[in-house]
C-alpha positions, 0 to 999 in steps of 0.5 A: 500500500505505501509504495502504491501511493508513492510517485514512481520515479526513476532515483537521481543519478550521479557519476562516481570513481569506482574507488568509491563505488562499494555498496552503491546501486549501478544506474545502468547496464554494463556491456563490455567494450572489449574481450577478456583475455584481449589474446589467447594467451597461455593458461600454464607454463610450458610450451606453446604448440601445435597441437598435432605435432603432440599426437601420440606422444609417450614417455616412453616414445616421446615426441622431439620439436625445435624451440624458435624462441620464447615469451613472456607475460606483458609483452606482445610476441611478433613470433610466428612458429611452423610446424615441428617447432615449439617456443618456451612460454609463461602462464598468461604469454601471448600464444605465438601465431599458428600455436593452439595448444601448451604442453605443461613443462612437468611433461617436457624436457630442454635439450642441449641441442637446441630441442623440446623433448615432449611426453604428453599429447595435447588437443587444440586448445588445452591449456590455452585461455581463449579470447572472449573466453572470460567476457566477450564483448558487448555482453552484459557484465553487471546489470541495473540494480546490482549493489556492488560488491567488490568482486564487482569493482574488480570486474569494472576494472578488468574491462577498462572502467573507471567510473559508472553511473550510480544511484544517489545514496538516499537520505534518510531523516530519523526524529525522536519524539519524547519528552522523557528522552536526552542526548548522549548516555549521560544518566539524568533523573526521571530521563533516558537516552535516546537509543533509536536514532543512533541504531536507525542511523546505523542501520541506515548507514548499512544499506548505502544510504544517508541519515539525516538527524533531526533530533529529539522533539518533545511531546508537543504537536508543534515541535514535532511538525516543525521538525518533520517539515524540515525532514520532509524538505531535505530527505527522501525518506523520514522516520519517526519514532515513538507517538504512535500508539494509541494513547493520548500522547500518542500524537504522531499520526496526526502531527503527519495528517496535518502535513498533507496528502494523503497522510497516514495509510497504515496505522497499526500492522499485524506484527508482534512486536511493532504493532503500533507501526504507521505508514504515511505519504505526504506530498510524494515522500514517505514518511514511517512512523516506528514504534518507541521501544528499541526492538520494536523500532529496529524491527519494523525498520528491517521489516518496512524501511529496508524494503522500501530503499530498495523499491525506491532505488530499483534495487535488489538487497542481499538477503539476510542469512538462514540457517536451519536449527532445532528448538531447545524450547517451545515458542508461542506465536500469536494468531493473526499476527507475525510473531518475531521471536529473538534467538541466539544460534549455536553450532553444536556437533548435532547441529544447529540449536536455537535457544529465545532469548527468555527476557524478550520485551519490546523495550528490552534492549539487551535481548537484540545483543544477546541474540543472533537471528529471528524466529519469524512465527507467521500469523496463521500458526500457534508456534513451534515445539520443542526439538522442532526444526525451523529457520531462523535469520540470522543479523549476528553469526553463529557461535561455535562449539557450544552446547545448548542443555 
């Protein structure tokens, strides 16, 4: 529904050095403006040859041919060989015109008369990378929408790009509403810090994009539409955080109904916890509003906000791991919602085990440090048993070598 109501545009773009082009989204197709290797070129050390010549060639009836020179790596040979000859040649030497084939130097042996004594019969081809035989010309090598990783900056290099077209990184506005809260850890009475923007920043950070701090708002429908004003003129996503349940200091969705069309779509979702979770557009951005407790905040994040900097960016994120473990105890799930279950994974010699994390409230922060993936419950099931097999997603990696009574 929230990307329904969005303008489909294509992302502003944006040319930049491939030295700084890790984790970003390309903005076009990569065809290839050459082949790779440019020149069939030798694929082991030995002798370059041809073929034929090779043909019955035994250690016990080998094979004898005139060496008429040899060829080193990066450099072009102008040699030209006949047949009965063969040149002395290096892994990634240029093969020698009419040559087609290497006879590995393990099956060889130099004479002093100026001949190679030869074991092993080669076929055309063996031991010799083609031209084109990597990437050939006018293929696509990366195509519109990779995020690119760094076997891909090493592709780009390869084929003689330096610079791509990629998506600009968005920028993601992040507000906390809440009278109770303070800057910093500083312990204040009757306070406490504000844990959500530095997490959602960070998590923001992680998918290539651009988080923009508008602080903390108090509980009071003024200040928190004039922050969200600015974050709607200078980002393209904004969240806030907290004010959106149902209480009545829960002002956050008609603070963003008072901004303009068509407001909030969602108010509420079908997840437990991050049930209080709002979806808005207003004016063409959209705007998500997030639980306040911690893991109820990061939750919906994952759930809501990674999706749609992927949608808008045309892009497709790598999935986050799965493994298949065994349950060391029965979790509960709630019709008619997805239950998130927090679980820490260990690696035991019967396999994988999935202990929850027993202290799992919304505002528990602990329990997102003390665990390393997610039970995800759908809607339609009570919950899992005991000693029962399923997935669990994992944001932390596995710990090895435990074992889980």
């Amino acid at each position: 529904m929230l990307v329904n109501s969005l303008p489909k545009k294509s992302p502003d773009l944006e040319s930049v050095s491939i030295s700084l082009a890790l984790g970003r989204v390309l903005a076009t197709d990569i065809l290839s403006p050459i082949d790779m290797p440019p020149f069939d070129r030798a694929a082991m050390d030995g002798f370059a040859v041809v073929a034929e010549d090779t043909y019955g060639a035994t250690v016990n009836a080998p094979i004898f041919l005139r060496i008429v020179g040899s060829v080193s790596m990066g450099v072009t040979t102008s040699l030209h060989m006949n047949r009965g000859e063969a040149a002395l040649i290096v892994t990634g030497g240029q093969m020698p015109q009419v040559s087609n084939a290497v006879v590995m130097v393990e099956y060889t042996k130099q004479r002093p008369d100026g001949r190679v004594e030869i074991w092993d019969e080669v076929h055309p081809g063996e031991n010799v990378s083609c031209v084109g035989e990597d990437v050939q010309r006018g293929t696509i090598v990366l195509k519109k929408g990779t995020l690119l990783l760094p076997q891909d900056l090493a592709m780009l290099t390869y084929i003689g790009i330096h610079r791509v077209m990629v998506c600009r990184r968005l920028r993601v506005a992040v507000l906390s509403t809440g009278s109770e809260l303070t800057e910093g850890s500083a312990f204040v009475e009757g306070k406490i810090p504000d844990v959500n923007r530095p997490a959602l920043m960070g998590a923001i950070r992680q998918l290539g994009c651009e988080p923009i701090d508008l602080g903390i708002a108090a509980d009071e429908f003024d200040q928190i539409r004039s922050k969200l004003q600015g974050g709607i003129r200078t980002a393209d996503i904004v969240l806030v955080t907290a004010a959106t349940s149902v209480g009545p200091g829960d002002i956050a969705p008609q603070v963003i109904n008072s901004l303009g069309e068509p407001g909030m779509l969602v108010h509420g979702v079908a997840m437990r916890p991050s049930m209080p979770t709002g979806l808005a557009v207003v004016n063409g951005k959209p705007i998500i509003s997030l639980p306040g407790y911690p893991v109820s905040a990061y939750l919906a994040f994952l759930e809501f906000v990674h999706p749609l900097i992927s949608y808008m960016l045309d892009a497709d994120f790598l999935p986050r791991p799965t493994v298949r473990a065994k349950l060391s105890r029965r979790v509960a799930g709630i019709l008619g919602s997805r239950t998130y279950v927090r679980a820490r994974v260990h690696a035991t010699e019967e396999g994988f085990i999935a202990e929850p994390v027993r202290t799992s409230g919304a505002g528990i922060l602990s329990s997102l440090v003390q665990a390393n993936g997610f039970i995800i419950v759908p809607e339609h099931v009570e919950g899992y048993e005991e000693g029962q097999l399923i997935d669990v997603e994992l944001f932390r990696p596995v710990e090895r070598a435990q074992t889980v009574k």
